[in-house]
ZADO-1210 file (C-alpha; in nm, 4 decimals, padded with zeros to 6 digits):
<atoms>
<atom x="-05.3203" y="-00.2169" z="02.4184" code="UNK" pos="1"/>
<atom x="-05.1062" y="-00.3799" z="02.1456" code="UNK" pos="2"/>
<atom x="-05.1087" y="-00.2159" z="01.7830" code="UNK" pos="3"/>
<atom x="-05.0864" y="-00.4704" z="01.5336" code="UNK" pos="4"/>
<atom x="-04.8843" y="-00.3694" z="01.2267" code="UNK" pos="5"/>
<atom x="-05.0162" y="-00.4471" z="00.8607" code="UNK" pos="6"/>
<atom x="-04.8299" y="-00.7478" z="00.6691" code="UNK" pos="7"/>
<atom x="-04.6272" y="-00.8541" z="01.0192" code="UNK" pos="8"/>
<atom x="-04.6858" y="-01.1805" z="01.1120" code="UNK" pos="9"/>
<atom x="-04.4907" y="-01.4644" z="01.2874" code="UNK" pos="10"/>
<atom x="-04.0863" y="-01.4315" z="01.2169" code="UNK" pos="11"/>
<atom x="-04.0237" y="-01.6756" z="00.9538" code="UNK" pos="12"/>
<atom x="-03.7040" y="-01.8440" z="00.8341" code="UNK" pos="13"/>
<atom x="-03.4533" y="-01.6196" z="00.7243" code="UNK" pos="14"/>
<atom x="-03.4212" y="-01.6109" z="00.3252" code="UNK" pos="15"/>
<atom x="-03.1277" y="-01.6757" z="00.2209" code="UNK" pos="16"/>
<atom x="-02.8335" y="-01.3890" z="00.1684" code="UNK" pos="17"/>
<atom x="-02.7327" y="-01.2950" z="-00.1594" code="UNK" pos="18"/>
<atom x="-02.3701" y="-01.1790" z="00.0050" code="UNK" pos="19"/>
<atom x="-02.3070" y="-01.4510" z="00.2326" code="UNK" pos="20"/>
<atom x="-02.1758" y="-01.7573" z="-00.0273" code="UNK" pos="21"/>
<atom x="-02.4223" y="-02.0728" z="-00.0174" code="UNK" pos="22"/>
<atom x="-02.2076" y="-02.2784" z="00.2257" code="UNK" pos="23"/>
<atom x="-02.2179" y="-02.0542" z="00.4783" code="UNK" pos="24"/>
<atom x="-02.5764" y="-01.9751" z="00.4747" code="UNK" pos="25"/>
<atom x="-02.6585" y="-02.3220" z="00.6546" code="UNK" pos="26"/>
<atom x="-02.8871" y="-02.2931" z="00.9969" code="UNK" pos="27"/>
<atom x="-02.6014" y="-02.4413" z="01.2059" code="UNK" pos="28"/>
<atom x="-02.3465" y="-02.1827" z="01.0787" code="UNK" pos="29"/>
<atom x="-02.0825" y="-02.4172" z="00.9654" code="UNK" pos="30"/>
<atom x="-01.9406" y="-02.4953" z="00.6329" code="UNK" pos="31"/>
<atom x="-01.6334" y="-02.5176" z="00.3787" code="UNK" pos="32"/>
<atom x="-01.5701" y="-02.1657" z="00.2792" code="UNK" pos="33"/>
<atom x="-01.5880" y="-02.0913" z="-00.0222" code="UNK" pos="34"/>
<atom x="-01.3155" y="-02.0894" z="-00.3398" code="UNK" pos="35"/>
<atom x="-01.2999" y="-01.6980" z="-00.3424" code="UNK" pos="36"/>
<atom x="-01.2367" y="-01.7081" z="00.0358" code="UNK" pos="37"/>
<atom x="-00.9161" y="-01.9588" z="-00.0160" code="UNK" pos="38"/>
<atom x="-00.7451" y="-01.7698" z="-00.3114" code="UNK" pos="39"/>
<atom x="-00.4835" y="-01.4739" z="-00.2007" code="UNK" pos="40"/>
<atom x="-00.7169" y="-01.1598" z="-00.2056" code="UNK" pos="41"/>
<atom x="-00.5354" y="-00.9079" z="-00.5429" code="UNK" pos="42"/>
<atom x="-00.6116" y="-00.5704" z="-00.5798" code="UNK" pos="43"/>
<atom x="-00.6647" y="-00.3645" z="-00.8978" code="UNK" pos="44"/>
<atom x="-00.5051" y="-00.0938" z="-01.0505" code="UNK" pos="45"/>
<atom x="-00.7448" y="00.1865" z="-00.9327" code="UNK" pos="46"/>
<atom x="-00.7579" y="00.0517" z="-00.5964" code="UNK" pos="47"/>
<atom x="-00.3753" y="00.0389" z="-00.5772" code="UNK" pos="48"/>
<atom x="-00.3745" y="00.3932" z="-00.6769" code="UNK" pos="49"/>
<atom x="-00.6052" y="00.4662" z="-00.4106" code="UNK" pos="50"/>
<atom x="-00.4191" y="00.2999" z="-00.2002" code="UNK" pos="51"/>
<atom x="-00.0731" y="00.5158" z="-00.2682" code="UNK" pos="52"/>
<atom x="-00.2676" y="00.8707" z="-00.2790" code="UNK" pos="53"/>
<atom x="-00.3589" y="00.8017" z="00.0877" code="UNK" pos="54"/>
<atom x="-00.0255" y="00.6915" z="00.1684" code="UNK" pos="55"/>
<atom x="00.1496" y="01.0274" z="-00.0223" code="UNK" pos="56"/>
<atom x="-00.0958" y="01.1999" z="00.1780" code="UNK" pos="57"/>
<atom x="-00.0279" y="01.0688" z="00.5121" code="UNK" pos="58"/>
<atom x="00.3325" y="01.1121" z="00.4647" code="UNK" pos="59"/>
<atom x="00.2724" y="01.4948" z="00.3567" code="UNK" pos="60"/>
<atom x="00.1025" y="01.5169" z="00.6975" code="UNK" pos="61"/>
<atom x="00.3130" y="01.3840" z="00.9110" code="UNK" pos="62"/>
<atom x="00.1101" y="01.0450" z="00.9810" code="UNK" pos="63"/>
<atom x="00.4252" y="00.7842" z="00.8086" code="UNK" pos="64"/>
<atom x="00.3434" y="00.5043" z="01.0770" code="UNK" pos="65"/>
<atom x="-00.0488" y="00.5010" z="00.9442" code="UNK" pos="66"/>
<atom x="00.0541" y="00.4831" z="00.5794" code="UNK" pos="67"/>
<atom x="00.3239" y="00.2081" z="00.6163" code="UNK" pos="68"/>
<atom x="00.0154" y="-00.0165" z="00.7251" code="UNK" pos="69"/>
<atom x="-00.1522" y="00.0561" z="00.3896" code="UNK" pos="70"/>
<atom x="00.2224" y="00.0438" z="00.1777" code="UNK" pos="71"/>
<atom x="00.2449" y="-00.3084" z="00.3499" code="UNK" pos="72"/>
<atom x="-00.0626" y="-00.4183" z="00.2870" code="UNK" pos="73"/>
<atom x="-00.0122" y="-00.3038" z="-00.1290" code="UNK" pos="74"/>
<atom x="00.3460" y="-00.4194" z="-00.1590" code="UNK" pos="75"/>
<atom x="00.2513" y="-00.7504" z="-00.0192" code="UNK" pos="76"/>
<atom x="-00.0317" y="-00.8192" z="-00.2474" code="UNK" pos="77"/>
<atom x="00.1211" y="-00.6066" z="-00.5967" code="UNK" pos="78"/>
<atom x="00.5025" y="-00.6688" z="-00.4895" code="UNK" pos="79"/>
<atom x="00.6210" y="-00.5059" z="-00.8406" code="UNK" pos="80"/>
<atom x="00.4313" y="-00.1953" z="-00.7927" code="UNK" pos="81"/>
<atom x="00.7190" y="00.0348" z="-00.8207" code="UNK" pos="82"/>
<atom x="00.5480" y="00.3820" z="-00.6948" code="UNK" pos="83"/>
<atom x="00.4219" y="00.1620" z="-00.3861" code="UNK" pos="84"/>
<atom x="00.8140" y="00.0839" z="-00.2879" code="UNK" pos="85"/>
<atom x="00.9259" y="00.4242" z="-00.3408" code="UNK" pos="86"/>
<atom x="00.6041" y="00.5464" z="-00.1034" code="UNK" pos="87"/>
<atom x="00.7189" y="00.2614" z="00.1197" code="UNK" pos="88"/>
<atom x="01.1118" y="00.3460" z="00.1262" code="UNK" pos="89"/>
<atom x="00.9580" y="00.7664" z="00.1951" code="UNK" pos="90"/>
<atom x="00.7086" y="00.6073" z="00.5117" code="UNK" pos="91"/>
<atom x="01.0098" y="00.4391" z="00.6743" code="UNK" pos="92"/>
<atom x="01.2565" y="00.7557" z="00.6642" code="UNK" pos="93"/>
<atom x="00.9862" y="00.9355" z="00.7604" code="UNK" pos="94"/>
<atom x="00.9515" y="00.6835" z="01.0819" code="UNK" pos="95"/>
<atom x="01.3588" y="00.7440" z="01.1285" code="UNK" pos="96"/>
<atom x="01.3895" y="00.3442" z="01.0088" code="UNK" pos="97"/>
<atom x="01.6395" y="00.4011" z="00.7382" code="UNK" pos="98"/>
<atom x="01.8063" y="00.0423" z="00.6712" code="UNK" pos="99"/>
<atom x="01.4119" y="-00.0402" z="00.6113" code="UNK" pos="100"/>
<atom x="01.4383" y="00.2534" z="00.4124" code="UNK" pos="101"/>
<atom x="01.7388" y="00.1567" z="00.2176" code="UNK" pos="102"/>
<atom x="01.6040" y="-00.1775" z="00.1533" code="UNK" pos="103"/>
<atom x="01.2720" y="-00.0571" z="00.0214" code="UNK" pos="104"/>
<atom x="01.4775" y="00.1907" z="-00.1903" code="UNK" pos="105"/>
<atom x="01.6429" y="-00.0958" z="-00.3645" code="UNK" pos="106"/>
<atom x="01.3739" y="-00.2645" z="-00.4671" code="UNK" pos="107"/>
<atom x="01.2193" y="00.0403" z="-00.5741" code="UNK" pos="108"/>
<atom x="01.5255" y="00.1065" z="-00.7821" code="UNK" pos="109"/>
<atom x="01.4845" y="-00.2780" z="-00.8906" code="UNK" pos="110"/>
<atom x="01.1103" y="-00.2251" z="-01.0344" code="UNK" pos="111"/>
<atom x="01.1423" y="00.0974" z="-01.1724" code="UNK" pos="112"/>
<atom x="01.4023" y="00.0166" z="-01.4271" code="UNK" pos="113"/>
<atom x="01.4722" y="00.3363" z="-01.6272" code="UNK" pos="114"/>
<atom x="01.2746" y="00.5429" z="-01.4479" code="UNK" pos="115"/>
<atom x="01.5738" y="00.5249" z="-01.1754" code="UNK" pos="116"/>
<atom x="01.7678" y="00.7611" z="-01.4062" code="UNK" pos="117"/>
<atom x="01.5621" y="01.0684" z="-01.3162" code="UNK" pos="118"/>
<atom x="01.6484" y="01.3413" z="-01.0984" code="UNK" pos="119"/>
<atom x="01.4032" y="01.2528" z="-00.8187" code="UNK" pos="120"/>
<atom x="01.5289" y="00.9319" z="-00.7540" code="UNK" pos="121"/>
<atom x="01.8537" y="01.0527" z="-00.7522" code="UNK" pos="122"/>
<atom x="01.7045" y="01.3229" z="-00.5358" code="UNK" pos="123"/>
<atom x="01.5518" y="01.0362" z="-00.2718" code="UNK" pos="124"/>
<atom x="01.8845" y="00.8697" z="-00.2537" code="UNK" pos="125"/>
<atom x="02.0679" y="01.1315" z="-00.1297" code="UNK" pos="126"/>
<atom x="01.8162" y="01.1498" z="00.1440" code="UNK" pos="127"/>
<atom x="01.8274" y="00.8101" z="00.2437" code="UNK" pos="128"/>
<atom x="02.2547" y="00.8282" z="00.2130" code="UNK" pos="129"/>
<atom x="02.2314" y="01.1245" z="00.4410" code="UNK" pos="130"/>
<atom x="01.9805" y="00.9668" z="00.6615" code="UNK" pos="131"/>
<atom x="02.1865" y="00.6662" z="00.7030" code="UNK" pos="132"/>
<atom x="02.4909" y="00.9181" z="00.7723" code="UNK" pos="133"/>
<atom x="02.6699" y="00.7611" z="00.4322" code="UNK" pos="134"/>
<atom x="02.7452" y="01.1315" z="00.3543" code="UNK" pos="135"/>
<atom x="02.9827" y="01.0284" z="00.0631" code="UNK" pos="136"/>
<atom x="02.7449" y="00.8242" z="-00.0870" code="UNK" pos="137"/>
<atom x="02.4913" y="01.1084" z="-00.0238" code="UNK" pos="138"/>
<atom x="02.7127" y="01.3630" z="-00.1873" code="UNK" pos="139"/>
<atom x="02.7386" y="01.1324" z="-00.5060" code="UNK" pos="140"/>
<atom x="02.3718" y="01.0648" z="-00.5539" code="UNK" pos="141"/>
<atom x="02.3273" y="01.5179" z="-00.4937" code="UNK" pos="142"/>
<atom x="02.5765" y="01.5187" z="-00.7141" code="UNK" pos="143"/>
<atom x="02.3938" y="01.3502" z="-00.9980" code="UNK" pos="144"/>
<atom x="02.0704" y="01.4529" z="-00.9081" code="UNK" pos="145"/>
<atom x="02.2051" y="01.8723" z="-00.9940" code="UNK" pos="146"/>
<atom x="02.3738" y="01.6748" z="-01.3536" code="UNK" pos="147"/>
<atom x="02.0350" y="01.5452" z="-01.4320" code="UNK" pos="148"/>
<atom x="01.8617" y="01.8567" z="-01.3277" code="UNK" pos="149"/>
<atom x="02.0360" y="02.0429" z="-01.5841" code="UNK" pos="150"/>
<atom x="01.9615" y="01.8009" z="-01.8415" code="UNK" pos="151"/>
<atom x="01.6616" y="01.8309" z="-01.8268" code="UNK" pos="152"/>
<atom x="01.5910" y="01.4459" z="-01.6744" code="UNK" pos="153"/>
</atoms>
């Protein structure tokens, strides 16, 4: 006995998608792609941000290999994204990497400008000094970090 369902007929053509772009919605499957798929993908602000709190938050939990993959993915595609480099130059002390480390620090010290002056950056480059076992260097940057403490900075 076979029930017959109301307003099922014969499979017709497929409509057309709404989310798959015109060219590719051919019945053979092949086609240029289209202009949106050829330009570099760029993210927004908010998804940037996004992007960063999951980072911080993998790095607070002890996950830094997971959250470079995101801090990759965000410095590659917003390269002057200054809290994205210092997240970046934190994921690869975390991993024990810390010429990556230093590197990323630089160029986080490059994009942030004045915001360099602060205590916590002075803060984050005694840790990478120590970490590469430049304890001078590490001492210097402590050093400062306590003088802008107690300025207020």
């Amino acid at each position: 006995m076979t029930a017959r369902f109301a307003g099922l007929g014969a499979p017709s053509r497929p409509r057309p998608s709404t989310l798959i772009p015109p060219a590719f919605d051919r019945a053979d499957g092949f086609g240029a792609p289209p202009q949106s798929a050829v330009r570099p993908l760029a993210l927004a602000e908010a998804d940037i941000r996004l992007l960063n709190a999951l980072a911080a938050h993998q790095i607070r939990y002890g996950k830094p290999a997971e959250a470079l993959a995101m801090l990759q993915l965000t410095v590659r595609l917003a390269p002057g994204d200054a809290q994205s480099l210092r997240l970046l130059s934190e994921a690869f002390l975390a991993t024990g990497d810390g010429e990556t480390a230093h590197a990323a620090h630089m160029a986080y010290e490059a994009a942030a400008g004045r915001e360099a002056a602060t205590a916590g950056f002075q803060l984050r480059r005694a840790r990478m000094m120590t970490a590469l076992r430049r304890f001078g260097e590490g001492v210097e940057a402590f050093a400062q970090f306590v003088q802008l403490r107690r300025s207020g900075r």
